[in-house]
C-alpha positions in Angstrom: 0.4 -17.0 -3.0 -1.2 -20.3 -2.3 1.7 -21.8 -4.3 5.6 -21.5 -5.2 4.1 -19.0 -8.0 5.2 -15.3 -6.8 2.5 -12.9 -6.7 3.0 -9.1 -7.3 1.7 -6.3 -7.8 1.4 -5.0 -11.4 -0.4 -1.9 -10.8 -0.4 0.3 -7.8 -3.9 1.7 -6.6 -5.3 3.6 -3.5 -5.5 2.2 0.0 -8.4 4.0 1.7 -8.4 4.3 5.6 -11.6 5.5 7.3 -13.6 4.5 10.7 -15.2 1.3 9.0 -12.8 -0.4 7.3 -9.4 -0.5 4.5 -10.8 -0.2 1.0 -8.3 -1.2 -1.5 -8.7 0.1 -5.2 -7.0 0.1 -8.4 -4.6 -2.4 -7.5 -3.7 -5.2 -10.0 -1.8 -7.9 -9.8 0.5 -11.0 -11.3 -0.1 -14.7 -10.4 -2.5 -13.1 -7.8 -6.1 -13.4 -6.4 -8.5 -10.5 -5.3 -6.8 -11.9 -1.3 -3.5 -11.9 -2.6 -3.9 -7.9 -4.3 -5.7 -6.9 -0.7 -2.6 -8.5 1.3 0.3 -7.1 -1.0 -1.1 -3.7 -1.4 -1.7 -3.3 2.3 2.1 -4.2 2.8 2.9 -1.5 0.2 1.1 0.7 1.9 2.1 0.2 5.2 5.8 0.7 3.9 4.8 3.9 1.8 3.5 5.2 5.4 6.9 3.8 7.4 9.1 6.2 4.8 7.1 9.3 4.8 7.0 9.2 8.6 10.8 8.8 8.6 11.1 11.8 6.1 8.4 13.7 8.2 10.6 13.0 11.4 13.7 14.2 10.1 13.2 17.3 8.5 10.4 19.7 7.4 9.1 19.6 4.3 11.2 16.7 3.6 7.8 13.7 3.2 4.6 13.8 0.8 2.4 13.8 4.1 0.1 17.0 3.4 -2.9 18.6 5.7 -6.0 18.9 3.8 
């Protein structure tokens, strides 16, 4: 993303949240460096997050969230 090239993602992986830090894995990506993969997945994440919380919101039963 350091030129006009677009970067995405080619393969979609796990974002890990704990108390020390976001751990990005399995993520691969086109026209991308290791940065670029961290940046893009985090965005993918964050919008995979915004639309289960929407779902959760409006109905029960209605997002992926789960409980463990």
């Amino acid at each position: 993303m350091l030129d006009a090239s677009p970067a995405c993602l080619t393969k979609i992986g796990r974002v890990i949240i704990d108390g020390q830090r976001i751990t990005v894995e399995g993520f691969e990506g086109d026209q991308a460096t290791c940065r670029d993969v961290a940046a893009l997945a985090a965005s993918w994440a964050i919008g995979e997050l915004q639309r289960e919380l929407l779902a959760t919101l409006e109905a029960p039963g209605k997002s992926r969230i789960v409980v463990d």
